[in-house]
C-alpha positions as CSV (number, residue, x, y, z in Angstrom):
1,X,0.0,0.0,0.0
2,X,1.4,3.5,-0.9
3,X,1.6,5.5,1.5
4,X,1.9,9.8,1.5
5,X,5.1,11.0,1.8
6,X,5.9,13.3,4.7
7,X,8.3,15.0,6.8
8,X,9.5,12.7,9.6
9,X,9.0,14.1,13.7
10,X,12.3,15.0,13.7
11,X,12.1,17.1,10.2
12,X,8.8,18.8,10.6
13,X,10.4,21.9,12.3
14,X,12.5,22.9,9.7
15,X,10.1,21.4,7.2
16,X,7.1,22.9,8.5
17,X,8.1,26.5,9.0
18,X,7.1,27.1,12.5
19,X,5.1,25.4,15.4
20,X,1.4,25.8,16.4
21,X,0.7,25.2,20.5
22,X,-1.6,22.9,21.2
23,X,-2.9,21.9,25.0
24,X,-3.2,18.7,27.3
25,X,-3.6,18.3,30.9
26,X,-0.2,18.4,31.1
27,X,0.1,22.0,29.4
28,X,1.2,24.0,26.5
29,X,3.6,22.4,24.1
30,X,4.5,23.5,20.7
31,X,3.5,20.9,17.5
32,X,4.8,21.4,14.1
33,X,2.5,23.5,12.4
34,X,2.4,21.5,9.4
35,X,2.0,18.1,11.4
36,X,-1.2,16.3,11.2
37,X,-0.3,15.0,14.5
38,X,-1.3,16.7,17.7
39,X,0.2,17.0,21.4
40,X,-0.9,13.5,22.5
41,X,1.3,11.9,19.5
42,X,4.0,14.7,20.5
43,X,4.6,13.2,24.0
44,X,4.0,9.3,23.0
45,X,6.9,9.7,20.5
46,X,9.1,11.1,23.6
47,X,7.7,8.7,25.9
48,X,8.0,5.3,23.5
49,X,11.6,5.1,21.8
50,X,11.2,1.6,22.0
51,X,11.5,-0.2,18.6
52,X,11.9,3.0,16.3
53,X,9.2,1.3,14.3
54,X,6.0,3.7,14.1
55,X,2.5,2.1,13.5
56,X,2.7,3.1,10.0
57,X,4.6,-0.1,9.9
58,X,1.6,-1.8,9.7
59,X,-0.5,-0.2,7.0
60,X,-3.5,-2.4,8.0
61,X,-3.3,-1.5,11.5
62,X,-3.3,2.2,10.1
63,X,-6.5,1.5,7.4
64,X,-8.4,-0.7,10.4
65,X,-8.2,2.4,12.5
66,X,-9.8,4.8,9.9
67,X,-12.2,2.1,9.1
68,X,-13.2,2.3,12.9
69,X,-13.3,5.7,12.9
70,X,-15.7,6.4,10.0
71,X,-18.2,3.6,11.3
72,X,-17.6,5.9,14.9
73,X,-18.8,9.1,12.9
74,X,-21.7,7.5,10.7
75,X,-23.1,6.2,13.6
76,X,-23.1,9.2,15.9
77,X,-24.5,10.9,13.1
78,X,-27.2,8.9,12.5
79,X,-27.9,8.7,15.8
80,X,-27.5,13.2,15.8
81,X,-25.3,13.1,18.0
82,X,-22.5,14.6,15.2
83,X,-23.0,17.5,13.2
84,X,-23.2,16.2,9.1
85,X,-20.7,18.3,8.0
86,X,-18.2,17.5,10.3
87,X,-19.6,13.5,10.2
88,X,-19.0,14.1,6.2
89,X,-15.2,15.5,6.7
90,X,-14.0,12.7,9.5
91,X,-15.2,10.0,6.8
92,X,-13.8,11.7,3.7
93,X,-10.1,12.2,6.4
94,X,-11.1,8.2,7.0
95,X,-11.1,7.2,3.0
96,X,-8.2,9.0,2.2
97,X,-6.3,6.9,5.1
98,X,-8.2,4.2,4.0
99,X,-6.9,4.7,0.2
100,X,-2.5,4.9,1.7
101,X,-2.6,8.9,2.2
102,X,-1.5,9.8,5.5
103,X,-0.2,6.8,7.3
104,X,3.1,8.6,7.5
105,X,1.4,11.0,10.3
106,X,1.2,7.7,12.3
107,X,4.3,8.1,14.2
108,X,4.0,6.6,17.4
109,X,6.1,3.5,18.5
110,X,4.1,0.2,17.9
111,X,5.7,-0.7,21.9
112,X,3.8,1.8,24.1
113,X,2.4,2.0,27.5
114,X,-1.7,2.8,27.8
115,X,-2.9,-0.2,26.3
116,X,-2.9,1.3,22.8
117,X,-4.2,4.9,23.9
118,X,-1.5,6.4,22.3
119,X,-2.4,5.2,18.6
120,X,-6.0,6.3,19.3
121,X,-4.9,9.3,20.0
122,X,-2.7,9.6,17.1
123,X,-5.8,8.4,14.9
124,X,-8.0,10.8,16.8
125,X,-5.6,13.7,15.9
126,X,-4.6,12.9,12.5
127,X,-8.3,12.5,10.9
128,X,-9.2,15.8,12.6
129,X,-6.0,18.1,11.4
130,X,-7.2,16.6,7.7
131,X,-10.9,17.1,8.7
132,X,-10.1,20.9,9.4
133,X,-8.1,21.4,6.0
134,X,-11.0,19.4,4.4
135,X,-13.9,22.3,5.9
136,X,-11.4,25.1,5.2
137,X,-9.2,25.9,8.5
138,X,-6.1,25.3,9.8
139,X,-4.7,22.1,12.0
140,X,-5.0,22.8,15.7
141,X,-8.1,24.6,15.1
142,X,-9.6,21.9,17.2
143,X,-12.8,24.5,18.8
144,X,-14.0,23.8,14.9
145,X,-13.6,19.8,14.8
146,X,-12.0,18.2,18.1
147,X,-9.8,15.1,18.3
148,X,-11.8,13.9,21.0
149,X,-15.4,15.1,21.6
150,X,-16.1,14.7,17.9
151,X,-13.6,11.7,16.1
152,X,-13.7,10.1,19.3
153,X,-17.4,10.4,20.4
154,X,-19.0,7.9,22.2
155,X,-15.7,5.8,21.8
156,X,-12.7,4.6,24.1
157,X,-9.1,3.3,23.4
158,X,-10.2,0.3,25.2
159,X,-13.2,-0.2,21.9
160,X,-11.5,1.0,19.6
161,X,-8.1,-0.8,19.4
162,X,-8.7,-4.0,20.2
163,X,-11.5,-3.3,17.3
164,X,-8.3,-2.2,15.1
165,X,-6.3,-4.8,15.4
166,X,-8.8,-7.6,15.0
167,X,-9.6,-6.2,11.6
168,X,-6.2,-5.7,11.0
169,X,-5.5,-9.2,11.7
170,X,-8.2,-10.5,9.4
171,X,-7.1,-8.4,6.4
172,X,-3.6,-9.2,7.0
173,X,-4.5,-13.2,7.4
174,X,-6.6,-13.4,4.3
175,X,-3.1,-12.5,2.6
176,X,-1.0,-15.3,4.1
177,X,-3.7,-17.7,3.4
178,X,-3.5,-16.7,-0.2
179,X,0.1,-17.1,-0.1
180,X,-0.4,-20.5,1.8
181,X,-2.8,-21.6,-1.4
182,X,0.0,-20.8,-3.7
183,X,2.8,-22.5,-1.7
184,X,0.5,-25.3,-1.5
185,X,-0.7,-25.8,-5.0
186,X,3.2,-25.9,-6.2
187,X,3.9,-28.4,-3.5
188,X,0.8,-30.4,-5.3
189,X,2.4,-29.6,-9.0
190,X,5.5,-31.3,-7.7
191,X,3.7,-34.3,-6.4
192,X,2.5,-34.6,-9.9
193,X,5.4,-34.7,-11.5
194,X,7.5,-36.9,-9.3
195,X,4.3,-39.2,-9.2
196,X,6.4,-42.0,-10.8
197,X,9.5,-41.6,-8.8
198,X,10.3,-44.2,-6.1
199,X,12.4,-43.8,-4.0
200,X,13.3,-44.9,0.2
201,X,11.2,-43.5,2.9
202,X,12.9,-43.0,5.8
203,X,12.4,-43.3,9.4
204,X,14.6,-41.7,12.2
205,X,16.7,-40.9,9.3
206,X,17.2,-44.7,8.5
207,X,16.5,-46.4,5.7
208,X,12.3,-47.4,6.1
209,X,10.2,-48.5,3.5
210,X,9.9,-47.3,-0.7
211,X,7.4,-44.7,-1.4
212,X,7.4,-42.3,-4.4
213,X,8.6,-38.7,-4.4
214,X,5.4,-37.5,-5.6
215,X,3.7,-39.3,-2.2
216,X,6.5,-36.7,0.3
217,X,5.5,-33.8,-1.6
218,X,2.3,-34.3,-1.6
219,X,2.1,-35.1,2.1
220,X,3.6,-31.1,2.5
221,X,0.7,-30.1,0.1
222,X,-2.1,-31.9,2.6
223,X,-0.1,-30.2,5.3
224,X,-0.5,-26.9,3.9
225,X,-3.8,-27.0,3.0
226,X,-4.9,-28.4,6.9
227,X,-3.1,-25.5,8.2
228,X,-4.8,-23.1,5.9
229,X,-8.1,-24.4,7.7
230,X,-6.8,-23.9,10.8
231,X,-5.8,-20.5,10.0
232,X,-9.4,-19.7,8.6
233,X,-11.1,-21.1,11.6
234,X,-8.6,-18.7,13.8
235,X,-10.1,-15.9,11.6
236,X,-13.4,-17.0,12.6
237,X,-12.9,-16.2,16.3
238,X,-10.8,-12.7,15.8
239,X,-14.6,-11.4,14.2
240,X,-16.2,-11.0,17.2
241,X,-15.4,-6.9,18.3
242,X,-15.9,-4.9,21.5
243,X,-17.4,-1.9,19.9
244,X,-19.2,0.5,21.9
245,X,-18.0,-1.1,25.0
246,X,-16.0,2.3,25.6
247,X,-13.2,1.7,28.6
248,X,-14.6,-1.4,30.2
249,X,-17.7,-3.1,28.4
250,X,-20.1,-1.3,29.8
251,X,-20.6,1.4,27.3
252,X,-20.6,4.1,29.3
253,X,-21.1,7.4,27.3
254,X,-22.0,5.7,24.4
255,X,-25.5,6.3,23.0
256,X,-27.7,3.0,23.3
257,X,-27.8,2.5,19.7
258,X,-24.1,3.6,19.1
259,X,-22.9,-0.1,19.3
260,X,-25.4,-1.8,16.5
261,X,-25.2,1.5,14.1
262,X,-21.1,1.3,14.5
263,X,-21.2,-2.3,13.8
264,X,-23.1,-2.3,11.0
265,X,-21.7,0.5,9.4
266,X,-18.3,-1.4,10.1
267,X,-19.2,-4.4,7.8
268,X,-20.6,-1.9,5.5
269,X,-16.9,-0.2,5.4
270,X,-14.6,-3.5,5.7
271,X,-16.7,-6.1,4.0
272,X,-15.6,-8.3,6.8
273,X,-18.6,-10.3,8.8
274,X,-17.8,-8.8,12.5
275,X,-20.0,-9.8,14.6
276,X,-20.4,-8.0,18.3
277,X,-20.1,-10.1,21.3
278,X,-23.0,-10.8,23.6
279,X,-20.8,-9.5,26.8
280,X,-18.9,-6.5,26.2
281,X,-17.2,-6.5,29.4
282,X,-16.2,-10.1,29.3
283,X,-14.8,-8.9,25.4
284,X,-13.1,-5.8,26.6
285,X,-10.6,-8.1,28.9
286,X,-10.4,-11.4,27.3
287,X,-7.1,-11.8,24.3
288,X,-8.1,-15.7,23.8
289,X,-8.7,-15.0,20.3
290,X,-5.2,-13.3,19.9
291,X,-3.8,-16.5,21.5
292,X,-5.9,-18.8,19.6
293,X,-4.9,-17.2,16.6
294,X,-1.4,-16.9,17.5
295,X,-1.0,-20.8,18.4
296,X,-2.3,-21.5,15.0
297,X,0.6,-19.4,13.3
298,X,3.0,-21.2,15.7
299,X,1.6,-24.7,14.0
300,X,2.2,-23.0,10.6
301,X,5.5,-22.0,11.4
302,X,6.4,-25.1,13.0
303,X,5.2,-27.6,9.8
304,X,6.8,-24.8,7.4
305,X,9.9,-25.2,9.0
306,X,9.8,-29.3,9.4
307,X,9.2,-29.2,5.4
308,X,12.4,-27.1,4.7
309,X,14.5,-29.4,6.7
310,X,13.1,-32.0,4.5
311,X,14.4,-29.8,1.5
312,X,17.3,-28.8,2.7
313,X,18.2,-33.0,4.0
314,X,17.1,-34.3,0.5
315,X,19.2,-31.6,-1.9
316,X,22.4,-31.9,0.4
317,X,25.3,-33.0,-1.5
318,X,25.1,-32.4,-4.2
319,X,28.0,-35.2,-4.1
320,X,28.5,-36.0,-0.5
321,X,25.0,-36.1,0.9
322,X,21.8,-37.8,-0.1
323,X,21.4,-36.1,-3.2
324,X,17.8,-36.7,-4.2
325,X,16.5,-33.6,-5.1
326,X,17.9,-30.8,-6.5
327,X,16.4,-27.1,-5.4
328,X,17.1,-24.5,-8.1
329,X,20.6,-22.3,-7.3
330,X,19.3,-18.5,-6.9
331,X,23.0,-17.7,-5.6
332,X,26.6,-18.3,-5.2
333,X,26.9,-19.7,-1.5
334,X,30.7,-19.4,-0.4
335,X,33.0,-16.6,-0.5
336,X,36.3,-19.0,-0.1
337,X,34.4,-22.4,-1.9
338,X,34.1,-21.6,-5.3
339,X,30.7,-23.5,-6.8
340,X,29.1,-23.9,-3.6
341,X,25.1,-23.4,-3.3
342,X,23.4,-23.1,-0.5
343,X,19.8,-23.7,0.3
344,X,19.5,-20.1,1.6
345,X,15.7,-19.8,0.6
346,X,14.5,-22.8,2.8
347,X,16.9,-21.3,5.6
348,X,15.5,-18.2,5.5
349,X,11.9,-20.0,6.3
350,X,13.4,-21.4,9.0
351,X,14.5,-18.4,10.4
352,X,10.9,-16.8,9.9
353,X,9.6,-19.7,11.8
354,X,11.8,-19.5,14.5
355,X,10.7,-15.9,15.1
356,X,6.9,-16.7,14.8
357,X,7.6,-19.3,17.6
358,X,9.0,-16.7,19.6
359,X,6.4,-14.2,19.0
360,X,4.0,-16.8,20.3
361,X,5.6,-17.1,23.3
362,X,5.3,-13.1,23.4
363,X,1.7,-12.9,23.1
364,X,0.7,-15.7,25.5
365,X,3.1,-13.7,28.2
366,X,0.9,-10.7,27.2
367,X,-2.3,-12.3,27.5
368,X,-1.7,-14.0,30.5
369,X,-0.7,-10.5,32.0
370,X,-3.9,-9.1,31.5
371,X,-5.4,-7.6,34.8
372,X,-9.0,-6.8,35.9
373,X,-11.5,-5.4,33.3
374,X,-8.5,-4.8,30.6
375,X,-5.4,-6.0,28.9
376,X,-3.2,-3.3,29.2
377,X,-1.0,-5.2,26.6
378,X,-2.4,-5.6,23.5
379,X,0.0,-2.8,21.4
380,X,3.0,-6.3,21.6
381,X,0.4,-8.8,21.2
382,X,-0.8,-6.6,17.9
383,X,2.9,-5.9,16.7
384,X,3.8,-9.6,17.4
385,X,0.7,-11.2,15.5
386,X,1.5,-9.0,12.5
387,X,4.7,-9.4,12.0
388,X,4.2,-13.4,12.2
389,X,1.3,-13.1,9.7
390,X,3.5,-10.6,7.0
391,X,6.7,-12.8,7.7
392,X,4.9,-15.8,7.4
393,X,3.5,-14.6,4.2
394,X,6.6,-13.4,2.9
395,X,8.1,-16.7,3.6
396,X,5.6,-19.1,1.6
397,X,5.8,-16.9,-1.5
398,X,9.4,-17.0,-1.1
399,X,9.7,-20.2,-1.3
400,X,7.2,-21.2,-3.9
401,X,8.7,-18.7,-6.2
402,X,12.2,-19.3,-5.6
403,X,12.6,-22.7,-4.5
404,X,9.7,-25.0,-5.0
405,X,9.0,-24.5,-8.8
406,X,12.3,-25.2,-9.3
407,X,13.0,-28.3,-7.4
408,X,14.2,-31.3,-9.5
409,X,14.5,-35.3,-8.9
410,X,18.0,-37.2,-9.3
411,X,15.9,-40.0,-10.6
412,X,18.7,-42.2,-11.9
413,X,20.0,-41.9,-8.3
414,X,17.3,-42.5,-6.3
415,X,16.5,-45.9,-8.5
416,X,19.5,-46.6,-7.3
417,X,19.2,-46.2,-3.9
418,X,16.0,-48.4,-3.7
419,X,17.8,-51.3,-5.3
420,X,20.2,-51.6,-2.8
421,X,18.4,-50.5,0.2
422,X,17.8,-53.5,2.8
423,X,14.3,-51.6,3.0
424,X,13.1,-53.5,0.0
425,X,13.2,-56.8,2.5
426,X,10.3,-55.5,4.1
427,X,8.0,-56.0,1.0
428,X,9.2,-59.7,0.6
429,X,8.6,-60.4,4.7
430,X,5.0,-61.6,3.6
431,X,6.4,-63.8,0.7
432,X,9.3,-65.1,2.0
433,X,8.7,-64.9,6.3
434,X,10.2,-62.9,8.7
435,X,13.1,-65.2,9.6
436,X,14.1,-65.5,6.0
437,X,14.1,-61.9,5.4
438,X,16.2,-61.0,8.1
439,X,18.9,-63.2,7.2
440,X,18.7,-61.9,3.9
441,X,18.9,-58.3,5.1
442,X,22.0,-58.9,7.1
443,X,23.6,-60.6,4.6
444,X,23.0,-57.7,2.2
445,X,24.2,-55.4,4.5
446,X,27.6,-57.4,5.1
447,X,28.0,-58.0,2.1
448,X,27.5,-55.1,0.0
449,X,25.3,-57.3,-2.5
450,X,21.3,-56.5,-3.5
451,X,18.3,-57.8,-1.8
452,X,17.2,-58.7,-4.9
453,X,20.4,-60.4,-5.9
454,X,20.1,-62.6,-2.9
455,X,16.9,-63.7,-2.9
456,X,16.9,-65.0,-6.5
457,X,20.4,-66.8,-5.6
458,X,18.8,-68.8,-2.6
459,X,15.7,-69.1,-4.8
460,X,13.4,-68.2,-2.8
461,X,11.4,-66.4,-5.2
462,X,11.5,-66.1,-8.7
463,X,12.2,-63.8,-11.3
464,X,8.4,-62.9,-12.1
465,X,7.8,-63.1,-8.8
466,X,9.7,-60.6,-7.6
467,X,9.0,-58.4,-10.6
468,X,5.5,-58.5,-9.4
469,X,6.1,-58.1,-5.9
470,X,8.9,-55.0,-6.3
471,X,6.5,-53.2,-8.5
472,X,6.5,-49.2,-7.9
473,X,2.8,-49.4,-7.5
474,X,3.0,-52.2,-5.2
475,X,5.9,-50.3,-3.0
476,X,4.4,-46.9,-2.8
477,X,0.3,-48.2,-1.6
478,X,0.5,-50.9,0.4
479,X,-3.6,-51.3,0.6
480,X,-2.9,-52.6,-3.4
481,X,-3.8,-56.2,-3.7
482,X,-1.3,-58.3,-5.2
């Protein structure tokens, strides 16, 4: 999403030519003139530099908030309670937001104190500023449109953030589960394609029973696609808001009809089925759907990062390892070991995975922390969630793109390895009896000789027999009658 280009905190001085004073209970302090911020943003910059990374950061987070804030104002004005002029400037400040413009104006660390109050406020300022320029005055002319008693009627932090973030969350999710489809669906194109290529399964890294190629990639197809349900279902859950609640769940100062109007007007604006829940006070406290949907991201990342240490195991060699697969070279790997390639793009999931992981344990700390009527940590549990969904996202289309298409079979070589693997001896134990094949399997294995070698020597089967028997189809499903 584009965003507007503008002069950062530290610029706006010189930028801005000058400073306007604006007031808190705190006092006077002096704003940029040309900022669209106000006072409250002001001190929350001073007060948070935590990460250095504003909310801006997440241009969801940003576009929920306006969404928020434009239900906020259509509803109050339906209900008269906001005058139709400035009701008509908040939401055209709220689409422009909405549509990238602006976000640079939200400035305030995404680690910050006041259970989010400080991004409200910085969403409370910045659509007013833009309201006043839109009804012809000048920023800081707040007796005309006011942060609070008019963008922030009938509203708390406590509402609308947790609002924010949910809706962030869902727009931001719906994009790694498209990335997830795409990861998944080359994963399936590969199964296709190595459908006729046997090869040795492998258990606790030892040589198990034959399978084909096309049956392991599948298997991280089916995985993919399970954990794309899971992630869906999460969704589900993040849908029910707090709106109207206002700082506890009990709605105080909120008109009666505030909370269905706002609502409404919300799926109206997001296209998103929010639903409100039935106890607003129980809502207002309880991050179980930020946990639930953060546990499911953990599984993703988890699985995700199991499959590239499958990739990474299978294409080591390519001369010294197992060999089988071959994932496409995007980059020269050594800087003292000329021809070296490295699977860097399966890595760099890994790494992603490892973070999500660690972001889970963030937000359960952070939910669990939760006191009372509210959960004064939600701004970590947001930053957290979103930086696992993007990452995540990043990472499957990453390694579709880059790896996965390109991924070829050694098949020559991995013929070869089923041939002389004492796995094959479990296919025979039916034909031949357990006894027999374990003789036959130690004396392959001491010998350096084939399975099949042996068992045609001691006749024990013949030639057609074992053709039959050692068929790929027969190896690979072993529900096939024979």
């Amino acid at each position: 999403m584009a965003h507007a280009s503008g002069p950062s905190p530290a610029d706006l001085p010189a930028a801005c030519g000058g400073f306007r004073t604006e007031h808190d209970l705190l006092g006077d302090r002096d704003v940029p003139a040309g900022a669209y911020y106000g006072v409250h943003t002001l001190r929350a910059v001073e007060n948070f530099p935590i990460t250095g990374t504003p909310v801006s950061a997440h241009p969801e987070l940003v576009t929920a908030l306006a969404c928020v804030k434009q239900a906020a104002a259509l509803a109050n004005r339906d209900l008269g309670l906001l005058d139709a002029r400035k009701a008509e400037a908040i939401t055209a400040a709220c689409e422009e937001i909405r549509g990238g413009k602006l976000h640079d104006a939200f400035t305030v660390d995404v680690i910050q104190g006041g259970a989010g109050t400080s991004t409200n406020m910085n969403a409370n300022e910045v659509i007013a500023n833009r309201a006043l320029e839109l009804l012809g005055h000048g920023k800081g002319e707040y007796a005309r449109l006011h942060p609070l008693e008019d963008v922030n009627l009938g509203q708390s932090t406590n509402d609308v953030y947790p609002t924010a973030v949910k809706i962030a969350l869902d727009l931001t999710a719906q994009r790694l589960l498209d990335a997830m489809e795409l990861l998944r669906d080359a994963f399936a194109a590969k199964a296709e394609e190595f459908a006729d290529v046997l090869k040795m399964g492998r258990t606790q890294l030892q040589d198990a029973v034959p399978m084909t190629l096309g049956q392991e990639f599948a298997s991280y197809a089916i995985m993919l696609e399970e954990d794309r349900k899971r992630l869906s279902e999460a969704c589900a859950l993040i849908r029910e808001i707090n709106i109207g609640g206002t700082a506890i769940g009990t709605g105080l100062n909120a008109h009666p009809g505030y909370t269905a109007l706002a609502a409404r007007h919300l799926r109206d604006i997001t296209g998103l089925p929010l639903t409100v829940a039935d106890d607003l006070v129980e809502a207002t406290q309880d991050a179980g759907a930020f946990v639930q949907l953060s546990g499911v991201l953990k599984r993703i990342a988890v699985k995700l990062s199991k499959t590239c240490n499958d990739l990474r195991l299978l294409s080591c060699g390519p001369r010294a390892g197992l060999g089988e697969i071959n994932l496409p070279p995007v980059q020269a790997g050594s800087s003292i070991m000329p021809g070296k390639v490295n699977p860097v793009v399966p890595e760099a999931v890994n790494q992603i995975a490892f973070e999500v992981i660690g972001n889970d344990t963030t937000v359960t700390m952070a939910a669990e922390a939760g006191q009372l009527q509210l959960n004064a940590f939600e701004p970590v549990i947001a930053h957290s969630l979103l930086k696992s969904l993007t990452h995540l996202r990043a990472g499957c289309l990453t390694l579709a793109e880059r790896c996965v298409r390109g991924i070829t079979a050694n098949r020559d070589h991995l013929a070869r390895l089923v041939d002389h693997s004492i796995g094959l001896v479990t296919a025979l134990n039916p034909h031949i009896g357990y006894e027999q094949a374990t003789a036959i399997a130690q004396e392959a294995l001491d010998s350096g000789r084939g399975v099949r070698e042996l068992v045609l020597e001691k006749g024990l089967l013949t030639q057609d027999e074992l053709r039959r028997i050692l068929r790929p189809d027969n190896l690979a499903r072993p529900h096939t009658r024979l």
